[in-house]
MIDOSE-1310 file (N, C-alpha, C; in nm, 2 decimals, decimal comma, always signed):
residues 157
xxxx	+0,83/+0,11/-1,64/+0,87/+0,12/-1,50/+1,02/+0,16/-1,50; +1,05/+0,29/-1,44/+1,18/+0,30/-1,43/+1,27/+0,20/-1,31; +1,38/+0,24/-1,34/+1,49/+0,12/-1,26/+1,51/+0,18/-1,16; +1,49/+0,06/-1,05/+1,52/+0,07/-0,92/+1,68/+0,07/-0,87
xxxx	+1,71/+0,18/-0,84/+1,88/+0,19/-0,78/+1,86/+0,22/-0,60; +1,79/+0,24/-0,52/+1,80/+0,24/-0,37/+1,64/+0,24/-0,34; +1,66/+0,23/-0,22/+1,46/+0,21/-0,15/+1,40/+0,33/-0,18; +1,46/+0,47/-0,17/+1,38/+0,59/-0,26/+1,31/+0,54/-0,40
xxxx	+1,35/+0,48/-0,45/+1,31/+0,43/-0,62/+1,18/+0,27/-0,58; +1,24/+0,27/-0,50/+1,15/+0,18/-0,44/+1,03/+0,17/-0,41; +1,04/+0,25/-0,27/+0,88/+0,31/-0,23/+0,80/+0,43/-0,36; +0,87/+0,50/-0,41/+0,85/+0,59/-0,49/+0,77/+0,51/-0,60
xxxx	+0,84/+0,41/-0,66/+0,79/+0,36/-0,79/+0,65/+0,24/-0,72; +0,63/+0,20/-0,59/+0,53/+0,12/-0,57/+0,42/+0,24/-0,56; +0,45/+0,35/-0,52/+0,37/+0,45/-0,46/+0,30/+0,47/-0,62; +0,39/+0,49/-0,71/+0,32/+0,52/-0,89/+0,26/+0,41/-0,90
xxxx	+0,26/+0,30/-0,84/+0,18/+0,23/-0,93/+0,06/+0,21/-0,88; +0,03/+0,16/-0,75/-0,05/+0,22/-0,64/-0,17/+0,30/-0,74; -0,07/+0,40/-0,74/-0,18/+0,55/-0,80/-0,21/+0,53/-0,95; -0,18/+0,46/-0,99/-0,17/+0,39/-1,16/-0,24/+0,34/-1,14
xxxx	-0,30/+0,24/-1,06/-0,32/+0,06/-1,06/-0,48/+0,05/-0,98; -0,46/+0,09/-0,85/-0,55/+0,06/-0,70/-0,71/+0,06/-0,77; -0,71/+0,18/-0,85/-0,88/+0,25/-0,86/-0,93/+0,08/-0,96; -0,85/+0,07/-1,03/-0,93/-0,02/-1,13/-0,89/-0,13/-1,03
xxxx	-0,87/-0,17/-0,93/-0,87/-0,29/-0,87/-1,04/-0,29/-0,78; -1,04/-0,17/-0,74/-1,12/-0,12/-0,62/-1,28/-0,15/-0,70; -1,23/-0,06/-0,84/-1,38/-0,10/-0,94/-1,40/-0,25/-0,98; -1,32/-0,29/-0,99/-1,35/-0,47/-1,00/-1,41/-0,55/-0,89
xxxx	-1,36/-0,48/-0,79/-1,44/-0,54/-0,62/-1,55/-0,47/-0,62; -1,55/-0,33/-0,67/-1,72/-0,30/-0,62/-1,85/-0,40/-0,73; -1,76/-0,38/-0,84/-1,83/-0,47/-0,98/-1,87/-0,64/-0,90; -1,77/-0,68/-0,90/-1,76/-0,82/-0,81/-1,93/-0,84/-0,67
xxxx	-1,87/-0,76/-0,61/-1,97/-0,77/-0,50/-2,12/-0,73/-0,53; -2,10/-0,63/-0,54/-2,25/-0,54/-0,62/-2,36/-0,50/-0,52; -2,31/-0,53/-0,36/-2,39/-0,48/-0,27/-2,38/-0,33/-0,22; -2,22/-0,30/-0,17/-2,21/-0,13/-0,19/-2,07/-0,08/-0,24
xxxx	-2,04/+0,01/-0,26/-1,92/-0,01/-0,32/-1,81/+0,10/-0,18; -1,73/+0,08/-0,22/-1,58/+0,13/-0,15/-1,54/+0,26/-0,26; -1,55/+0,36/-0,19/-1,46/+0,45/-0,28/-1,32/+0,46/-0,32; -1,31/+0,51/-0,45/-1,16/+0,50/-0,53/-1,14/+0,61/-0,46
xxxx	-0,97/+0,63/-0,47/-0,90/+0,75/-0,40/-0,86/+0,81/-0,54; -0,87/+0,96/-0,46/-0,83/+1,00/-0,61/-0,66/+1,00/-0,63; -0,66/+1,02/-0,80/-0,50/+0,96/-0,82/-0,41/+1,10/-0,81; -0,37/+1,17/-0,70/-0,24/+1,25/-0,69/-0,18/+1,23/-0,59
xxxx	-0,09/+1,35/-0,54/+0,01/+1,33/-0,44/-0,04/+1,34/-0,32; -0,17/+1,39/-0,27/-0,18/+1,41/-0,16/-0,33/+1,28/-0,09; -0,34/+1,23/-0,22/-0,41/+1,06/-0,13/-0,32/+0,98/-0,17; -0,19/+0,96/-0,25/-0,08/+0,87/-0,23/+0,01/+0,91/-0,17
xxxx	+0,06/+0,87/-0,06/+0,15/+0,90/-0,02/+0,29/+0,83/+0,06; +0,38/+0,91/+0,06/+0,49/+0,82/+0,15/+0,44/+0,88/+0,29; +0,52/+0,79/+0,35/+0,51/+0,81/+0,48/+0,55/+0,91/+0,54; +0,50/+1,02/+0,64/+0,59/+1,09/+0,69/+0,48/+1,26/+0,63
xxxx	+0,45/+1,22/+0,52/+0,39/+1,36/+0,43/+0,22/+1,33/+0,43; +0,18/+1,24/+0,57/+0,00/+1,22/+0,52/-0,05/+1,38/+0,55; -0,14/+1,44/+0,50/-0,23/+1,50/+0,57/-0,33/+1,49/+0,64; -0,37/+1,55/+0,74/-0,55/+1,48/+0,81/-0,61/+1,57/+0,80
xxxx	-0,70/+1,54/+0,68/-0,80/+1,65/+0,62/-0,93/+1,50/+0,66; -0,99/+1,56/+0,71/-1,18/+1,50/+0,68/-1,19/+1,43/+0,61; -1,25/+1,33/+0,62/-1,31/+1,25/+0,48/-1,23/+1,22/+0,40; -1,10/+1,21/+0,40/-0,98/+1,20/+0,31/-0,95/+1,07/+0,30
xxxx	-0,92/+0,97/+0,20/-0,95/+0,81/+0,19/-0,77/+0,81/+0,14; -0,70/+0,77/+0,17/-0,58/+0,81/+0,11/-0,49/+0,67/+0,14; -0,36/+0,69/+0,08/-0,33/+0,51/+0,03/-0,14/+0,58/+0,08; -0,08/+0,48/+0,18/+0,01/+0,50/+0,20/+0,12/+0,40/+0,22
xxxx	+0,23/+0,46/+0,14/+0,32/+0,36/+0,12/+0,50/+0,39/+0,22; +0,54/+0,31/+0,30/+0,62/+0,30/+0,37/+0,69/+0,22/+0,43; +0,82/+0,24/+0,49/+0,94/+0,13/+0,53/+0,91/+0,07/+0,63; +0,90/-0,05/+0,68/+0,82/-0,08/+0,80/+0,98/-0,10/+0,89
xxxx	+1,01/-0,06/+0,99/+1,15/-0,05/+1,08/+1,26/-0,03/+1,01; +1,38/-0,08/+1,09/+1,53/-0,11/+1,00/+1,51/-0,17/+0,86; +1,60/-0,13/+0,82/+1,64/-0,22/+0,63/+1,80/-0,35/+0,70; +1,74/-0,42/+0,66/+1,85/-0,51/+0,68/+1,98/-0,48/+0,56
xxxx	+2,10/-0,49/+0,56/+2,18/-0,45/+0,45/+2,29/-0,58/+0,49; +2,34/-0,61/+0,32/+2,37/-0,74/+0,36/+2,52/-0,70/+0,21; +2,65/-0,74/+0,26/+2,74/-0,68/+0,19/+2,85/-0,77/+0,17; +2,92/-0,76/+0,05/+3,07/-0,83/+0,03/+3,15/-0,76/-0,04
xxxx	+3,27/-0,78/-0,09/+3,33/-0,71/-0,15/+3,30/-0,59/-0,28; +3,20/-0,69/-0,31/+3,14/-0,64/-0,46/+3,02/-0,59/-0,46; +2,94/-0,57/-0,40/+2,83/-0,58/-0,41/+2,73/-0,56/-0,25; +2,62/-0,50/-0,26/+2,57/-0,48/-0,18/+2,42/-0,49/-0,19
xxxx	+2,30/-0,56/-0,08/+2,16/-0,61/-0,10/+2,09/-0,54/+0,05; +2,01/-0,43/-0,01/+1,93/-0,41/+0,09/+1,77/-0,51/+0,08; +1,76/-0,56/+0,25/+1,63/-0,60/+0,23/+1,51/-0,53/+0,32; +1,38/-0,49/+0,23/+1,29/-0,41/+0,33/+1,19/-0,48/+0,33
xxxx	+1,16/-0,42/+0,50/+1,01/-0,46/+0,46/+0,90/-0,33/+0,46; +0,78/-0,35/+0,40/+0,74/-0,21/+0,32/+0,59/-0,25/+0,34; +0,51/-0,14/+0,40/+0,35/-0,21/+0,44/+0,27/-0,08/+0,32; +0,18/-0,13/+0,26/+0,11/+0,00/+0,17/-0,04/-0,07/+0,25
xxxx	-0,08/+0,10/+0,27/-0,23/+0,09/+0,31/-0,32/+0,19/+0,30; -0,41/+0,13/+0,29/-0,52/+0,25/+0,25/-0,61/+0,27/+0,39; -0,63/+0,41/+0,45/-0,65/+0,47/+0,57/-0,78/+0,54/+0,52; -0,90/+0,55/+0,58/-1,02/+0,61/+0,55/-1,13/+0,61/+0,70
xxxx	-1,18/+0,73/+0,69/-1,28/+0,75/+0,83/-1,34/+0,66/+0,84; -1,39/+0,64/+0,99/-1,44/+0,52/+1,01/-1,62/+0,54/+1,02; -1,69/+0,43/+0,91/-1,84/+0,52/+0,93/-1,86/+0,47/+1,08; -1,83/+0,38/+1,15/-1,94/+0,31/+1,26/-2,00/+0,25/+1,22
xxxx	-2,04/+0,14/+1,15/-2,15/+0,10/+1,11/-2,12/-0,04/+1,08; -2,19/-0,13/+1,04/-2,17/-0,27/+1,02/-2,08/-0,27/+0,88; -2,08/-0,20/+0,79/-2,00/-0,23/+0,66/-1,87/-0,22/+0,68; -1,82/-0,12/+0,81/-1,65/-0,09/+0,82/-1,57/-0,20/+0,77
xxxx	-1,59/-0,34/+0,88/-1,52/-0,44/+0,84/-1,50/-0,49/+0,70; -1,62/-0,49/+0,62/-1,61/-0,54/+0,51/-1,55/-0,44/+0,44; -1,54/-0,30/+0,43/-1,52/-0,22/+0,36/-1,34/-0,25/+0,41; -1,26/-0,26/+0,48/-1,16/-0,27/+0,50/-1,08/-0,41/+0,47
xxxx	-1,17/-0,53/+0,47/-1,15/-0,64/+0,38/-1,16/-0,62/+0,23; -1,22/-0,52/+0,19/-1,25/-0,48/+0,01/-1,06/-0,42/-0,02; -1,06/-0,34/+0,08/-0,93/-0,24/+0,06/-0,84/-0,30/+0,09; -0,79/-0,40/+0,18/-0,69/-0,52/+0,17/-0,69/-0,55/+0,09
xxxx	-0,78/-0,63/+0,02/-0,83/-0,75/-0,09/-0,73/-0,67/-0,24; -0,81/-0,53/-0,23/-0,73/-0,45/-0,37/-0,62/-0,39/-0,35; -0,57/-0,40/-0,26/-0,38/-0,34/-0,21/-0,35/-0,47/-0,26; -0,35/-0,59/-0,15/-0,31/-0,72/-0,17/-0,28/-0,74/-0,35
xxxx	-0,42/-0,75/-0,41/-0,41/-0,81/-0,52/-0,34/-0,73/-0,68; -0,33/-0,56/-0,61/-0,24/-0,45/-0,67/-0,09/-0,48/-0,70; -0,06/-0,49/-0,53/+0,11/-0,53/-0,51/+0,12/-0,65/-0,60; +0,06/-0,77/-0,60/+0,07/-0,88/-0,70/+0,09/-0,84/-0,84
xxxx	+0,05/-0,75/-0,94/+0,07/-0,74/-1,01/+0,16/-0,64/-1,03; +0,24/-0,59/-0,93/+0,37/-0,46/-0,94/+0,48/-0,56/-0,92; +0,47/-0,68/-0,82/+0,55/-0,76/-0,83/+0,60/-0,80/-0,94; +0,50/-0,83/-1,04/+0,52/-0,92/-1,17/+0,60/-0,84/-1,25
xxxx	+0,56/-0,69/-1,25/+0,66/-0,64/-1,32/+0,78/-0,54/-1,29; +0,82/-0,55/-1,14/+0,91/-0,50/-1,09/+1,03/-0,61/-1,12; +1,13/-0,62/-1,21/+1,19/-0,73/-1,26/+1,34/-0,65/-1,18; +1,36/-0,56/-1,17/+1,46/-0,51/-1,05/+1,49/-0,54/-0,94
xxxx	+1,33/-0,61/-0,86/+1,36/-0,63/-0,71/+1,32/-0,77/-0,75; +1,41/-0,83/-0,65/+1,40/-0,98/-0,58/+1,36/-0,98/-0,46; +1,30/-1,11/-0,49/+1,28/-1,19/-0,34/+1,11/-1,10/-0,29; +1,04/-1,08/-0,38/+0,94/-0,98/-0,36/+0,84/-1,10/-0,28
xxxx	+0,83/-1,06/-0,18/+0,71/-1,16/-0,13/+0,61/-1,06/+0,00; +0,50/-1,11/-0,04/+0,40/-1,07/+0,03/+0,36/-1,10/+0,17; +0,41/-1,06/+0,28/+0,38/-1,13/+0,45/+0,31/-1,08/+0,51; +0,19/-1,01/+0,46/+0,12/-1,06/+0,57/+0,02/-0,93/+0,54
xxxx	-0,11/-0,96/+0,51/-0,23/-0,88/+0,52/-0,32/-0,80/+0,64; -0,30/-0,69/+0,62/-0,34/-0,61/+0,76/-0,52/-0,60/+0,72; -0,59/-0,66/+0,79/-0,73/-0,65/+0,75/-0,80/-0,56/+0,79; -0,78/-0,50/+0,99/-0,88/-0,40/+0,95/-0,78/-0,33/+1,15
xxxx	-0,74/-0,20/+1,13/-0,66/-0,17/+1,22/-0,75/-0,01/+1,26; -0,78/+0,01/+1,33/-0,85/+0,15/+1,42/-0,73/+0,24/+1,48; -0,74/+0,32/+1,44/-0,64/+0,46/+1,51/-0,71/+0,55/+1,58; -0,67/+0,63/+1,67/-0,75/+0,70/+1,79/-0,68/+0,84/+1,81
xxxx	-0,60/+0,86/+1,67/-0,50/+0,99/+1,70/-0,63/+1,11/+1,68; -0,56/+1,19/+1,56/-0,71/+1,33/+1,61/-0,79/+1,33/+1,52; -0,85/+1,21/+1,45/-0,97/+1,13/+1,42/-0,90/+0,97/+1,42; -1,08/+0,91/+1,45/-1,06/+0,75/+1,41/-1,07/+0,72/+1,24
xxxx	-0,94/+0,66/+1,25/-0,94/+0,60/+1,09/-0,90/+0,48/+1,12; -0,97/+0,38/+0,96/-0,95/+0,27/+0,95/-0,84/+0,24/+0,85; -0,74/+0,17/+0,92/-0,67/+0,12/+0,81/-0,64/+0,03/+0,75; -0,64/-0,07/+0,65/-0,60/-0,19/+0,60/-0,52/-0,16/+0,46
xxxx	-0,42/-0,32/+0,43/-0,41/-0,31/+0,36/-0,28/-0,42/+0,38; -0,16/-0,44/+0,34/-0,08/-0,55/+0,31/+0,08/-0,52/+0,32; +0,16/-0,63/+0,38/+0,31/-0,58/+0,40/+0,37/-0,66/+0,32; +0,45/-0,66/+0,28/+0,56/-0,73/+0,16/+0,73/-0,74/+0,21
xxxx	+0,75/-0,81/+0,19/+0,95/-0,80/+0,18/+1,00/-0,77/+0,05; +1,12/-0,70/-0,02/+1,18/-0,72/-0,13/+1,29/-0,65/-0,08; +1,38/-0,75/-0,17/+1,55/-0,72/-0,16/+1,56/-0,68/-0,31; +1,68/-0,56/-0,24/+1,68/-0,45/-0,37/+1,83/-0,50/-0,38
x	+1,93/-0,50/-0,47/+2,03/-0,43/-0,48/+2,14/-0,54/-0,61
């Protein structure tokens, strides 16, 4: 893991791990359950993404990582601590069908339990804490996607 010096290095390096990390979380939940599985996203730049650079291609399952509002910045003579808060989610078409919800609890469940282990070895950021799980969110822009996935705090500096 390279060293985090500002929130670029931040979202950047959760974004690599994400794309490192997510598929083998996602295959342990399909393994786990064994009734239908959730598709892996494939691992490049354009189903990981920061925010700001998604594309809306069809049937695109894609995993996005971003600053949720203001950065709090907190400062003294010496030294300076940004603190963010940063939501990663994974966005995928919505079939209509009775599985969506659960399918969007599978994809929380493997963000959630992903970020837990980026935490463990992001030894750079403090104060890494997990607030709050997004389970299943509908968008109505120019397709319905489903999003879920989990928001975190960490103070960098």
């Amino acid at each position: 893991m390279s060293k985090i010096y500002d929130e670029e290095d931040l979202v950047s390096g959760i974004r690599e791990f994400m794309k490192d990390n997510l598929n083998t979380k996602i295959a342990s939940i399909n393994t786990e359950k064994g009734d239908f599985n959730i598709d892996t996203i494939t691992s490049d730049d354009d189903h990981f993404v920061l925010a700001g650079s998604l594309l809306d291609i069809p049937n695109h399952t894609f995993c996005q990582v971003a600053i949720d509002g203001e950065i709090e910045v907190k400062t003294n003579a010496d030294s300076k601590a940004s603190i963010l808060n940063i939501f990663v989610e994974v966005a995928f078409d919505n079939p209509k069908n009775a599985k969506s919800y659960k399918m969007s609890l599978r994809y929380m469940r493997a963000v959630y339990e992903t970020l837990l282990e980026y935490a463990q070895s992001a030894i750079e950021a403090d104060g890494f804490e997990i607030t709050k799980a997004i389970p299943m969110i509908v968008t109505y822009k120019q397709r319905q996607l489903v999003v879920s996935g989990a928001g975190l705090t960490v103070a960098i500096g």
